[in-house]
LOKOL-867309 format. One record per residue: residue in one letter; x, y, z of N, C-alpha, C in turn. Coordinates in steps of 0.2 Angstrom, whole numbers, plus 2048, in hexadecimal, padded with zeros to 3 digits. Example, Ala and Ser with C-alpha at 12.3 -4.5 7.8 and 13.67 -1.06 7.14 Angstrom:
2
a8427E482783E7EA8278427F0827/s8407F58238447FB824840800827/
//
This chain:
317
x83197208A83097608482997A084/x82497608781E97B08881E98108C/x82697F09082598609582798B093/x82C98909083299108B82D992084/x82698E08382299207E81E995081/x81C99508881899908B81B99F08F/x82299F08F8259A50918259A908B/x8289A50848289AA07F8229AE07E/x81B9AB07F8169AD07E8159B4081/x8159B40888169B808D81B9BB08C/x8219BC0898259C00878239C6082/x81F9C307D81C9C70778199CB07B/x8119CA07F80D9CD08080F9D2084/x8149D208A8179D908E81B9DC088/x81E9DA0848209DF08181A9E307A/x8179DF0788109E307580D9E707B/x80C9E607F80B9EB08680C9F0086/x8149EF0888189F40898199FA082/x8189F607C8189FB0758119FF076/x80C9FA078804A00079805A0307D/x807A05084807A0908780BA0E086/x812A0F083816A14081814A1807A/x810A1407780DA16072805A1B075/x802A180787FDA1C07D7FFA23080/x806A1F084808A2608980AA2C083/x80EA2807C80FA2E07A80AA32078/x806A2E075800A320727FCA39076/x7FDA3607B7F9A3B0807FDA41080/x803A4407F806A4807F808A4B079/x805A49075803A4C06E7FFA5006D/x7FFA580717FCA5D071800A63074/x7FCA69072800A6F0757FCA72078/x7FDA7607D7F9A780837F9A7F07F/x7F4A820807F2A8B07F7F8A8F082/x7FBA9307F800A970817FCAA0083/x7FDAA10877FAAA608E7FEAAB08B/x7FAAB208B800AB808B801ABA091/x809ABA09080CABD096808AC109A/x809AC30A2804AC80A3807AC80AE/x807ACF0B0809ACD0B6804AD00BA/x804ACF0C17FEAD20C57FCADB0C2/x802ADF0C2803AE50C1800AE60BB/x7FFAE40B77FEAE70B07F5AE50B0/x7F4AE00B57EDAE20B47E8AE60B6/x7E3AEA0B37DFAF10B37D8AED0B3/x7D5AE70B37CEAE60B37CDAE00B3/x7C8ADE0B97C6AD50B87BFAD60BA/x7BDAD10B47B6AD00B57B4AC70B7/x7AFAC80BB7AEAC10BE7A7AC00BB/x7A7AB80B879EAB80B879BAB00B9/x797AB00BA796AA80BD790AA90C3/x78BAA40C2787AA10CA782AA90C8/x781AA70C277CAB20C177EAB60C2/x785AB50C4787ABE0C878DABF0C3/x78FAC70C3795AC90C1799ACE0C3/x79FACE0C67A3AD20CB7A8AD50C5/x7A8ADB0C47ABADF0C17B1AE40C7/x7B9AE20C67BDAE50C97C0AEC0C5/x7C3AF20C77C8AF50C27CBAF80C6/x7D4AF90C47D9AFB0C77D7B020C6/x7D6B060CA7D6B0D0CE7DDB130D0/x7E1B140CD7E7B160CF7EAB100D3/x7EBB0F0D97F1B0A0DD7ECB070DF/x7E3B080DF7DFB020E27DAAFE0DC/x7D6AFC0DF7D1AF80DC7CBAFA0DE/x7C7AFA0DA7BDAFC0DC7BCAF80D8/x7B5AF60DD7AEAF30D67ACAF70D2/x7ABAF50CD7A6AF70C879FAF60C5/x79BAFD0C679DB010C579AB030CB/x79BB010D1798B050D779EB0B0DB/x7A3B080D87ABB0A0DD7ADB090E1/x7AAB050E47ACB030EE7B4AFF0ED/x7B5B020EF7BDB000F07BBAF80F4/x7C0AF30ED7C2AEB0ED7C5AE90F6/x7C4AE40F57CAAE20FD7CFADE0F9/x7D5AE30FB7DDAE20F87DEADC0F8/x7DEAD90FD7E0AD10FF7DFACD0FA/x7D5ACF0F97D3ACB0F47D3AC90ED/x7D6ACF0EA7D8AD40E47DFACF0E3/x7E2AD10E97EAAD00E57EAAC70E5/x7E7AC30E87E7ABC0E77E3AB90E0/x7DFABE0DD7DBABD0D67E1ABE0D1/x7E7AC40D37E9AC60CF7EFAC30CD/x7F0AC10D27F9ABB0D37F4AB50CD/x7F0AB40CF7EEAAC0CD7ECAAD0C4/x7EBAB40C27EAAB50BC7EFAB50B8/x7F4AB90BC7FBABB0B97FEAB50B7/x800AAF0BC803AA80BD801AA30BB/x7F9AA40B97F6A9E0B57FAA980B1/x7FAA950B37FFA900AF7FCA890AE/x7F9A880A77F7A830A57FCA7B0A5/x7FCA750AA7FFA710A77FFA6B0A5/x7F9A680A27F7A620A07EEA6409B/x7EDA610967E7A5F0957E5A59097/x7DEA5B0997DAA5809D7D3A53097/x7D1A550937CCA530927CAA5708A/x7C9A550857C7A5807D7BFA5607D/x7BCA520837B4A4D0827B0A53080/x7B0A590817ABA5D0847A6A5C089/x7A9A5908E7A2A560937A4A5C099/x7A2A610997A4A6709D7A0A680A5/x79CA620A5798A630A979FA5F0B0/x7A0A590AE7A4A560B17A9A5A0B4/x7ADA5F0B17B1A640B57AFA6C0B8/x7A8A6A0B87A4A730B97A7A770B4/x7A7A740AF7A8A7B0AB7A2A7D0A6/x79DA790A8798A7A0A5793A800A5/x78FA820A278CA870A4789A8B0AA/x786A850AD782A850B3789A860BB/x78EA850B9793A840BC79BA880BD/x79CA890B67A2A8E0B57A3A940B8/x7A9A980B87AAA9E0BA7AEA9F0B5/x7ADAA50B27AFAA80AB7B2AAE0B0/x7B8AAF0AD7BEAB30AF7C2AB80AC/x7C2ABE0A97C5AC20A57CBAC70A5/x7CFAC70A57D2ACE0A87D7AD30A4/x7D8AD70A37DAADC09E7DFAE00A0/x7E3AE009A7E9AE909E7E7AEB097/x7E4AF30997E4AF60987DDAF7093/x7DEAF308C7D7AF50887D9AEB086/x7DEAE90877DEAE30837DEADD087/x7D8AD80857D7AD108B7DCACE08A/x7E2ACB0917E5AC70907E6AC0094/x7DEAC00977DCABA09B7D4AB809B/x7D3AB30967CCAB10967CAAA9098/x7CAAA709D7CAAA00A17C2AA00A2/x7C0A9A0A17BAA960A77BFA920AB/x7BDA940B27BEA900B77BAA8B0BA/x7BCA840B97B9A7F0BD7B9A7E0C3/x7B7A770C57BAA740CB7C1A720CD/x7C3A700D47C8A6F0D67C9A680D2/x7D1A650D07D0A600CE7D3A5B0D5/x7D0A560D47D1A500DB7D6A510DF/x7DDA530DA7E3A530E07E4A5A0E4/x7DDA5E0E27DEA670E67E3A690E2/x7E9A670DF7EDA6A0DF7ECA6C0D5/x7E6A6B0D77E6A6F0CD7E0A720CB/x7DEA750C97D7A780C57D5A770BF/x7D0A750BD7CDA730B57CAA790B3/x7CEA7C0AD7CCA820A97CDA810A4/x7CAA830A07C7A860977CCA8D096/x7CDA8E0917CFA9308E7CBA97088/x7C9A9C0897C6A9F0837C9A9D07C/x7C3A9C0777C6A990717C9A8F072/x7C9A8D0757CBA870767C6A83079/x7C4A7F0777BEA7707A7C3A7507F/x7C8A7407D7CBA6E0827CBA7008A/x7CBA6A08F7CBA6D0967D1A6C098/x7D6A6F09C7DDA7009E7DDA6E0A7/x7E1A6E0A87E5A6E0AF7E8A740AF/x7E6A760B47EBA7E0B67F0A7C0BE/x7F3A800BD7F5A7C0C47F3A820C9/x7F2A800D17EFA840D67E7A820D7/x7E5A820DC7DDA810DE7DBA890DE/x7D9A8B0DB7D7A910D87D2A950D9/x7CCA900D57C6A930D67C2A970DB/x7C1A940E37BDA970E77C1AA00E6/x7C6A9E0E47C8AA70E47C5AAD0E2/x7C2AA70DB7BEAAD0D67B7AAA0D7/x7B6AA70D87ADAA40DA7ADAA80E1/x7B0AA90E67ADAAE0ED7B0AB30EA/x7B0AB70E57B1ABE0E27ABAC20DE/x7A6ABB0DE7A1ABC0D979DAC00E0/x79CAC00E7799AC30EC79DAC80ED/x79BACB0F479EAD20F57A5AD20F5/x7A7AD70F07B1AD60F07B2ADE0F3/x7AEAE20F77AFAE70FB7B5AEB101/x7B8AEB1017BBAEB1087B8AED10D/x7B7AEB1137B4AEA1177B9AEB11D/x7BEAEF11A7C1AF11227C0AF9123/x7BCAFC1287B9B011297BCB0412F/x7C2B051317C7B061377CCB02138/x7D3B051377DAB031367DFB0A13A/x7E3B0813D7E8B0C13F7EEB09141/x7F3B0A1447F9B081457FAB0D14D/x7FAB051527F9B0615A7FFB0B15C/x805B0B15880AB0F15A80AB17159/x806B19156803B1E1567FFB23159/x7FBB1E15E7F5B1F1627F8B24167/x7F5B291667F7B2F16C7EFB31172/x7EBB2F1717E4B301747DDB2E170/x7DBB291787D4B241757CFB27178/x7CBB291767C5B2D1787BFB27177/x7B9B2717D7B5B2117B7B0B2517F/x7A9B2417E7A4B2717F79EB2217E/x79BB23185793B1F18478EB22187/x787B24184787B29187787B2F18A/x785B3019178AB34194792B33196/x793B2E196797B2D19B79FB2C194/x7A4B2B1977A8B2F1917B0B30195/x7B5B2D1907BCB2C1947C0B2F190/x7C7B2F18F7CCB3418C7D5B3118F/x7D4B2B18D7DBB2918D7E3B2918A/x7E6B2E18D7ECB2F18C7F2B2D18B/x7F5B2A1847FBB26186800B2A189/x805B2818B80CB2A18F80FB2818D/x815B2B18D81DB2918A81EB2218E/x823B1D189825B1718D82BB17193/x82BB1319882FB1619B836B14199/x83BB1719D842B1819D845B0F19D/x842B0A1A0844B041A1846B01198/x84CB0019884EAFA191847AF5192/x844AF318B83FAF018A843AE9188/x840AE218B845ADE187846ADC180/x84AADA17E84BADA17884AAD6172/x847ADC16E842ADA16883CADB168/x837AE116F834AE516F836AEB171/x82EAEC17082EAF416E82DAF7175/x82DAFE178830AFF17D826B0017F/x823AFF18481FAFD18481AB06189/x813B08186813B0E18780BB0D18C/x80CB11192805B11197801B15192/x7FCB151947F7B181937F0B1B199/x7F0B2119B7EBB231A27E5B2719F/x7E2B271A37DBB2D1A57DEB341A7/x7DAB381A27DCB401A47DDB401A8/x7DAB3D1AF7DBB3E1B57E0B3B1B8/x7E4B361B37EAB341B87E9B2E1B7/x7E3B2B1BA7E1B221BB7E4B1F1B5/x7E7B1A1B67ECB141B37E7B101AE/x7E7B101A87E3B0D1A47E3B031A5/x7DDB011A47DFAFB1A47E0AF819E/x7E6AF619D7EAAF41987E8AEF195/x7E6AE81997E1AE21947DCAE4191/x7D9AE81967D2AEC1917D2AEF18C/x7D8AF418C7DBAF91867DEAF5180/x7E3AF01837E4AEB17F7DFAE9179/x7DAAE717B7D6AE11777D2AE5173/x7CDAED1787CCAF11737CFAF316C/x7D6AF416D7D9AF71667DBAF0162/x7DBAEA1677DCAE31617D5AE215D/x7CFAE51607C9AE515E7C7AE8157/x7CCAEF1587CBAF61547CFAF314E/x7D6AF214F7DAAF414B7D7AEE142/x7D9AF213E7D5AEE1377CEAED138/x7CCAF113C7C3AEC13D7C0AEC137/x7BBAE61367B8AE612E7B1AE5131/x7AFAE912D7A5AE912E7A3AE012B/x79CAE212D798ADB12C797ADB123/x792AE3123792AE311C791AEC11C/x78EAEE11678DAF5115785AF9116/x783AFE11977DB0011677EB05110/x77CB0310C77BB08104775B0E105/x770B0B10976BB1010876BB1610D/x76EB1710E76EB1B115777B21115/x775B2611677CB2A11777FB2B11E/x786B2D11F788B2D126785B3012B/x780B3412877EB3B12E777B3912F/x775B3112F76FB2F12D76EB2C134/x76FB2C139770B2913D76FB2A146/x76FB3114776CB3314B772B3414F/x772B34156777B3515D77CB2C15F/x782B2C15E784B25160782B23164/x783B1B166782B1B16E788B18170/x78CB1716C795B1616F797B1C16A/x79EB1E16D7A4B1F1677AAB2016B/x7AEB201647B6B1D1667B9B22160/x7BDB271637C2B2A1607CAB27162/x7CBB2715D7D5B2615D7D7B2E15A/x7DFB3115F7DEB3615D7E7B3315A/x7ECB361557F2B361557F2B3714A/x7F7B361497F8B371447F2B3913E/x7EEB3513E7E9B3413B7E3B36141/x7DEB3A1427DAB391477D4B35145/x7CFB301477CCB2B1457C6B2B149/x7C1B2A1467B9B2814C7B7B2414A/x7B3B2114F7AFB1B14D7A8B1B152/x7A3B1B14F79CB1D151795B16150/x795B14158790B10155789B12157/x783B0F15677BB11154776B0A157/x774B0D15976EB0715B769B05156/x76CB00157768AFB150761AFB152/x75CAFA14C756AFC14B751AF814D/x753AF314D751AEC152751AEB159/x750AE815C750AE7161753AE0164/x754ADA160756AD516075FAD6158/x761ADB159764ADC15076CAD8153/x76EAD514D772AD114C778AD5149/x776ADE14677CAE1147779AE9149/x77FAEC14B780AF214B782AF8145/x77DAFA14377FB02140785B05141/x78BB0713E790B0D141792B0F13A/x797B1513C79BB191367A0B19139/x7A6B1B1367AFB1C1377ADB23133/x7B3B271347B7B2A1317BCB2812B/x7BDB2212B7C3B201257BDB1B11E/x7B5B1A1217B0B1711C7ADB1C119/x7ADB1E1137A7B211117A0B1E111/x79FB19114799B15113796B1311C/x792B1611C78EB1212478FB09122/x790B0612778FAFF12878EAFC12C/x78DAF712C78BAF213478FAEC135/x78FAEE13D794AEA142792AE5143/x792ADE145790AD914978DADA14F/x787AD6151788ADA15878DAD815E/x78EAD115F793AD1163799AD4165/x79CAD615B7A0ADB15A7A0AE115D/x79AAE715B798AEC15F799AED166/x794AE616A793AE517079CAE7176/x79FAE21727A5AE01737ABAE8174/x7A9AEC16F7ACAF216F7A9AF6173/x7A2AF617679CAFC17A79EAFC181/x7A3AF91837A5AF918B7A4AFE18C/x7A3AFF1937A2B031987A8B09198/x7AAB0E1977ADB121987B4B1119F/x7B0B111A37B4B0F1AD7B7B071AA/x7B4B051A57BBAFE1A97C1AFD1A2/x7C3B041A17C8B0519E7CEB051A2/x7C9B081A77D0B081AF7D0B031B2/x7D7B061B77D8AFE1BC7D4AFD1BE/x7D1AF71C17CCAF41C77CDAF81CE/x7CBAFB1D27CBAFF1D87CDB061D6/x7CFB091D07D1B111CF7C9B141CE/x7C7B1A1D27C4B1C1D17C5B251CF/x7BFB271CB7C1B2B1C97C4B331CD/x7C9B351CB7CCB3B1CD7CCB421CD/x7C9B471D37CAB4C1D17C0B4E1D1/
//
Protein backbone atom coordinates (compact mmCIF):
# COMPACT_ATOMS: atom_id res chain seq x y z
CA UNK A 1 0.00 0.00 0.00
CA UNK A 2 2.85 2.55 0.82
CA UNK A 3 4.31 1.66 -2.52
CA UNK A 4 1.44 2.38 -4.88
CA UNK A 5 1.05 5.73 -2.56
CA UNK A 6 4.49 6.60 -3.33
CA UNK A 7 4.17 5.84 -7.08
CA UNK A 8 0.88 7.94 -7.13
CA UNK A 9 2.96 10.60 -5.44
CA UNK A 10 5.66 10.52 -8.11
CA UNK A 11 3.04 10.17 -10.70
CA UNK A 12 1.60 13.67 -9.87
CA UNK A 13 4.91 15.44 -9.58
CA UNK A 14 6.25 14.32 -13.34
CA UNK A 15 3.03 15.24 -14.55
CA UNK A 16 3.15 18.85 -12.83
CA UNK A 17 6.60 18.83 -14.39
CA UNK A 18 5.71 18.16 -17.47
CA UNK A 19 2.53 20.97 -17.35
CA UNK A 20 5.59 23.61 -16.05
CA UNK A 21 7.67 22.98 -18.71
CA UNK A 22 5.27 22.96 -21.72
CA UNK A 23 3.95 25.86 -20.12
CA UNK A 24 7.57 27.52 -19.93
CA UNK A 25 8.34 26.23 -23.49
CA UNK A 26 5.36 27.86 -24.66
CA UNK A 27 5.79 30.98 -23.05
CA UNK A 28 9.10 31.55 -24.59
CA UNK A 29 7.53 31.60 -27.94
CA UNK A 30 5.31 34.16 -27.31
CA UNK A 31 6.89 36.83 -29.26
CA UNK A 32 7.28 38.20 -32.69
CA UNK A 33 10.59 38.69 -34.34
CA UNK A 34 11.03 42.43 -36.24
CA UNK A 35 9.98 42.05 -39.79
CA UNK A 36 13.02 43.35 -42.28
CA UNK A 37 12.20 45.07 -45.49
CA UNK A 38 12.77 43.10 -48.39
CA UNK A 39 15.98 44.17 -49.85
CA UNK A 40 18.50 42.34 -52.46
CA UNK A 41 22.31 42.82 -52.93
CA UNK A 42 21.45 44.88 -56.08
CA UNK A 43 19.23 47.54 -54.81
CA UNK A 44 21.72 48.54 -52.42
CA UNK A 45 23.55 52.26 -53.19
CA UNK A 46 25.23 52.94 -49.53
CA UNK A 47 26.63 51.32 -46.48
CA UNK A 48 28.05 52.95 -43.69
CA UNK A 49 30.03 51.17 -41.03
CA UNK A 50 30.72 52.55 -37.53
CA UNK A 51 32.30 51.16 -34.44
CA UNK A 52 35.97 50.87 -32.44
CA UNK A 53 35.92 55.14 -33.32
CA UNK A 54 36.05 54.61 -36.82
CA UNK A 55 33.44 54.98 -39.73
CA UNK A 56 33.69 53.37 -43.18
CA UNK A 57 31.34 55.02 -45.55
CA UNK A 58 30.69 52.78 -48.98
CA UNK A 59 28.68 54.07 -52.23
CA UNK A 60 27.70 52.20 -55.28
CA UNK A 61 29.34 54.22 -58.27
CA UNK A 62 27.85 53.02 -61.56
CA UNK A 63 28.75 48.99 -61.54
CA UNK A 64 31.48 49.75 -58.72
CA UNK A 65 31.90 50.68 -55.24
CA UNK A 66 34.23 53.63 -53.69
CA UNK A 67 34.90 55.00 -50.19
CA UNK A 68 33.51 57.85 -49.28
CA UNK A 69 34.28 60.47 -49.58
CA UNK A 70 37.77 59.83 -50.68
CA UNK A 71 36.75 57.50 -53.83
CA UNK A 72 39.28 54.82 -54.03
CA UNK A 73 37.54 52.28 -55.52
CA UNK A 74 36.19 49.20 -52.65
CA UNK A 75 37.76 45.59 -53.04
CA UNK A 76 34.81 43.77 -54.73
CA UNK A 77 35.28 40.71 -52.93
CA UNK A 78 34.83 42.66 -49.82
CA UNK A 79 31.82 44.75 -50.88
CA UNK A 80 29.85 41.85 -52.14
CA UNK A 81 30.04 39.53 -48.90
CA UNK A 82 28.64 42.86 -46.84
CA UNK A 83 26.23 42.95 -49.32
CA UNK A 84 24.86 39.29 -49.58
CA UNK A 85 24.82 39.35 -45.61
CA UNK A 86 22.62 42.53 -45.59
CA UNK A 87 20.29 41.44 -48.15
CA UNK A 88 19.84 37.80 -46.31
CA UNK A 89 19.75 38.94 -42.92
CA UNK A 90 17.39 36.63 -41.32
CA UNK A 91 16.45 37.01 -37.77
CA UNK A 92 15.60 33.58 -35.97
CA UNK A 93 15.16 33.46 -32.36
CA UNK A 94 15.04 36.08 -29.42
CA UNK A 95 17.72 36.03 -27.38
CA UNK A 96 17.44 38.15 -24.45
CA UNK A 97 14.79 41.54 -23.34
CA UNK A 98 17.59 42.06 -19.88
CA UNK A 99 19.18 44.79 -21.62
CA UNK A 100 22.64 43.62 -20.41
CA UNK A 101 24.21 44.47 -23.82
CA UNK A 102 27.54 44.40 -22.67
CA UNK A 103 27.15 40.38 -22.44
CA UNK A 104 26.61 40.21 -26.13
CA UNK A 105 29.05 43.22 -27.42
CA UNK A 106 26.42 45.04 -28.34
CA UNK A 107 27.20 47.58 -26.05
CA UNK A 108 28.62 50.80 -26.65
CA UNK A 109 32.18 50.21 -26.18
CA UNK A 110 31.77 47.08 -28.47
CA UNK A 111 29.01 47.10 -31.15
CA UNK A 112 29.35 47.70 -34.78
CA UNK A 113 26.47 49.76 -36.08
CA UNK A 114 25.55 48.91 -39.73
CA UNK A 115 23.41 50.90 -42.24
CA UNK A 116 22.58 50.45 -45.69
CA UNK A 117 20.35 52.29 -48.08
CA UNK A 118 18.72 52.02 -51.72
CA UNK A 119 18.58 54.93 -52.87
CA UNK A 120 17.58 57.97 -50.36
CA UNK A 121 15.53 55.32 -48.01
CA UNK A 122 17.34 53.31 -44.94
CA UNK A 123 16.30 49.67 -45.16
CA UNK A 124 18.91 48.16 -42.95
CA UNK A 125 19.77 49.54 -39.39
CA UNK A 126 21.64 46.57 -37.23
CA UNK A 127 24.14 46.63 -34.30
CA UNK A 128 26.30 43.78 -34.69
CA UNK A 129 27.49 41.81 -31.74
CA UNK A 130 29.61 38.92 -31.10
CA UNK A 131 29.57 35.47 -32.60
CA UNK A 132 27.08 33.38 -30.49
CA UNK A 133 28.77 30.07 -29.02
CA UNK A 134 27.75 27.76 -31.69
CA UNK A 135 29.53 30.18 -34.57
CA UNK A 136 26.77 29.43 -36.41
CA UNK A 137 24.69 32.66 -35.36
CA UNK A 138 25.30 36.44 -34.58
CA UNK A 139 23.64 38.57 -31.74
CA UNK A 140 22.13 41.73 -33.22
CA UNK A 141 19.80 44.55 -32.20
CA UNK A 142 17.67 46.23 -34.50
CA UNK A 143 17.07 49.88 -34.81
CA UNK A 144 14.15 50.90 -32.83
CA UNK A 145 13.97 47.54 -30.68
CA UNK A 146 15.84 46.80 -27.14
CA UNK A 147 15.54 43.20 -27.57
CA UNK A 148 18.83 41.25 -28.69
CA UNK A 149 18.08 38.58 -31.54
CA UNK A 150 19.84 35.57 -33.13
CA UNK A 151 20.60 36.26 -36.83
CA UNK A 152 21.70 33.34 -38.50
CA UNK A 153 25.40 33.31 -40.07
CA UNK A 154 28.91 34.40 -38.10
CA UNK A 155 28.74 37.61 -39.51
CA UNK A 156 30.40 40.28 -37.90
CA UNK A 157 34.28 40.08 -38.57
CA UNK A 158 32.89 41.10 -42.04
CA UNK A 159 31.82 44.38 -40.99
CA UNK A 160 34.28 44.95 -37.95
CA UNK A 161 37.50 44.29 -40.75
CA UNK A 162 35.61 46.82 -42.97
CA UNK A 163 35.90 49.40 -40.36
CA UNK A 164 39.98 49.39 -41.80
CA UNK A 165 41.19 49.73 -45.27
CA UNK A 166 38.28 48.46 -47.62
CA UNK A 167 40.48 49.74 -50.69
CA UNK A 168 41.31 47.48 -53.41
CA UNK A 169 44.61 46.67 -53.40
CA UNK A 170 45.04 44.89 -56.63
CA UNK A 171 47.30 47.20 -58.63
CA UNK A 172 48.18 44.80 -61.73
CA UNK A 173 45.82 42.20 -63.28
CA UNK A 174 45.84 40.68 -66.73
CA UNK A 175 44.77 37.47 -68.52
CA UNK A 176 48.14 35.16 -69.48
CA UNK A 177 46.47 34.20 -72.63
CA UNK A 178 46.78 37.32 -74.02
CA UNK A 179 50.32 37.91 -73.37
CA UNK A 180 51.98 38.75 -76.60
CA UNK A 181 55.58 40.42 -75.18
CA UNK A 182 57.30 40.81 -71.61
CA UNK A 183 59.74 43.36 -71.50
CA UNK A 184 61.85 43.54 -68.08
CA UNK A 185 64.60 46.04 -67.42
CA UNK A 186 67.08 46.50 -64.64
CA UNK A 187 69.22 48.98 -64.93
CA UNK A 188 71.15 48.64 -67.82
CA UNK A 189 70.67 45.50 -68.60
CA UNK A 190 67.12 44.60 -70.23
CA UNK A 191 65.22 41.62 -72.13
CA UNK A 192 62.26 41.42 -74.57
CA UNK A 193 60.58 38.17 -74.62
CA UNK A 194 58.40 36.96 -77.45
CA UNK A 195 55.67 34.60 -77.33
CA UNK A 196 55.35 32.13 -80.26
CA UNK A 197 52.47 30.43 -81.56
CA UNK A 198 51.70 26.76 -79.90
CA UNK A 199 52.87 24.18 -81.79
CA UNK A 200 51.03 21.93 -84.15
CA UNK A 201 51.15 18.75 -81.66
CA UNK A 202 47.21 18.01 -80.16
CA UNK A 203 47.65 19.13 -76.40
CA UNK A 204 46.15 16.35 -74.18
CA UNK A 205 42.83 16.67 -73.27
CA UNK A 206 41.34 19.37 -71.32
CA UNK A 207 44.37 21.79 -71.89
CA UNK A 208 45.11 24.45 -73.58
CA UNK A 209 47.55 24.22 -76.45
CA UNK A 210 50.59 25.36 -74.71
CA UNK A 211 52.71 28.42 -76.18
CA UNK A 212 56.91 29.01 -76.08
CA UNK A 213 58.08 32.08 -75.40
CA UNK A 214 62.00 33.35 -76.73
CA UNK A 215 64.48 36.41 -76.64
CA UNK A 216 64.49 38.59 -79.72
CA UNK A 217 67.50 36.80 -80.36
CA UNK A 218 66.02 33.28 -80.56
CA UNK A 219 67.29 31.94 -76.90
CA UNK A 220 64.39 29.76 -75.35
CA UNK A 221 62.90 31.47 -72.39
CA UNK A 222 63.03 29.77 -69.17
CA UNK A 223 59.67 28.71 -68.59
CA UNK A 224 59.84 28.00 -64.64
CA UNK A 225 61.17 31.40 -64.35
CA UNK A 226 58.48 32.92 -66.76
CA UNK A 227 56.05 30.82 -65.10
CA UNK A 228 56.32 31.97 -61.42
CA UNK A 229 57.08 35.57 -62.60
CA UNK A 230 53.56 35.93 -64.21
CA UNK A 231 51.97 33.70 -61.23
CA UNK A 232 53.73 36.50 -59.21
CA UNK A 233 52.14 39.38 -61.48
CA UNK A 234 48.85 38.18 -62.22
CA UNK A 235 46.27 40.12 -59.63
CA UNK A 236 49.14 41.37 -57.62
CA UNK A 237 47.82 43.41 -54.64
CA UNK A 238 49.96 46.24 -53.07
CA UNK A 239 51.02 46.17 -49.23
CA UNK A 240 49.19 49.67 -48.89
CA UNK A 241 48.94 53.07 -50.61
CA UNK A 242 51.20 56.24 -50.73
CA UNK A 243 48.67 59.37 -50.74
CA UNK A 244 51.12 61.91 -50.45
CA UNK A 245 53.07 61.58 -53.20
CA UNK A 246 52.09 61.52 -57.33
CA UNK A 247 53.21 58.99 -59.78
CA UNK A 248 55.86 61.02 -61.47
CA UNK A 249 57.30 61.66 -57.94
CA UNK A 250 59.62 59.05 -58.00
CA UNK A 251 62.66 59.43 -60.10
CA UNK A 252 64.20 56.63 -62.69
CA UNK A 253 63.09 52.70 -61.71
CA UNK A 254 65.43 50.37 -60.78
CA UNK A 255 63.25 47.27 -62.13
CA UNK A 256 60.43 47.43 -64.66
CA UNK A 257 58.17 45.06 -66.42
CA UNK A 258 56.11 45.79 -69.24
CA UNK A 259 53.39 43.27 -70.65
CA UNK A 260 52.54 44.08 -74.04
CA UNK A 261 49.08 42.47 -75.78
CA UNK A 262 45.45 43.62 -75.66
CA UNK A 263 45.75 45.91 -72.89
CA UNK A 264 49.39 47.17 -72.77
CA UNK A 265 50.60 47.31 -68.90
CA UNK A 266 53.89 48.63 -66.88
CA UNK A 267 54.87 47.95 -63.75
CA UNK A 268 57.75 50.30 -62.29
CA UNK A 269 59.55 49.85 -59.13
CA UNK A 270 61.84 52.44 -56.87
CA UNK A 271 64.16 52.15 -54.30
CA UNK A 272 62.86 52.56 -51.04
CA UNK A 273 64.12 55.42 -49.05
CA UNK A 274 65.51 53.29 -46.31
CA UNK A 275 68.09 51.40 -46.43
CA UNK A 276 66.90 48.55 -44.18
CA UNK A 277 62.85 49.12 -45.91
CA UNK A 278 60.41 46.50 -45.39
CA UNK A 279 58.66 47.65 -48.71
CA UNK A 280 59.23 49.02 -52.05
CA UNK A 281 57.83 52.17 -53.83
CA UNK A 282 56.11 51.32 -57.38
CA UNK A 283 53.36 52.44 -59.86
CA UNK A 284 51.34 50.35 -62.54
CA UNK A 285 49.62 51.66 -65.27
CA UNK A 286 46.21 50.19 -64.30
CA UNK A 287 46.60 52.22 -60.27
CA UNK A 288 46.17 55.70 -60.11
CA UNK A 289 47.82 55.84 -56.92
CA UNK A 290 51.67 55.11 -56.30
CA UNK A 291 51.97 52.18 -53.67
CA UNK A 292 54.12 49.89 -51.84
CA UNK A 293 55.23 46.47 -52.41
CA UNK A 294 56.53 44.12 -49.70
CA UNK A 295 60.01 43.67 -50.06
CA UNK A 296 60.43 40.24 -50.42
CA UNK A 297 57.51 40.72 -52.95
CA UNK A 298 59.56 43.26 -54.93
CA UNK A 299 62.82 41.38 -54.47
CA UNK A 300 61.20 38.19 -55.75
CA UNK A 301 60.02 39.99 -59.09
CA UNK A 302 63.80 42.14 -59.48
CA UNK A 303 65.51 39.01 -61.12
CA UNK A 304 68.13 39.30 -63.04
CA UNK A 305 67.08 39.86 -66.72
CA UNK A 306 69.72 36.58 -68.16
CA UNK A 307 68.02 33.99 -65.98
CA UNK A 308 64.83 34.34 -67.82
CA UNK A 309 66.76 32.01 -70.40
CA UNK A 310 67.69 28.61 -70.47
CA UNK A 311 70.88 27.63 -68.15
CA UNK A 312 73.94 27.48 -70.79
CA UNK A 313 72.07 29.80 -73.70
CA UNK A 314 73.95 32.65 -74.09
CA UNK A 315 73.38 35.58 -75.65
CA UNK A 316 72.98 35.88 -79.67
CA UNK A 317 74.13 37.92 -82.18
Amino acid sequence: MKIKKEYLILGVIIAALAVYLYQRSSDRTHYTLPTLPALTAADITKVRISGNGKTQTLIRKDEHWVTDPQGFPADPKRVKEMLETLAGLNLTALVAESKNYALYELDPAHTVNVKAWQGDQLKRDIDVGKAAPSFRHTFVKVAGDDRVFHAADNFRFRFESGLDEMRDKTVFSFNRQDLQEIHLAKGAASVTLTRTPPKAETPPAGQPAAAAWQGTDGRPANSTALEMLLGELVDLQCQSFIDDRDKNGFGPPIYSIALKGPNDQTLSIFEPAEKEATAYPAVSSTSNYPFRLPADLAQRLMKDPDEYFKAGEKKKG
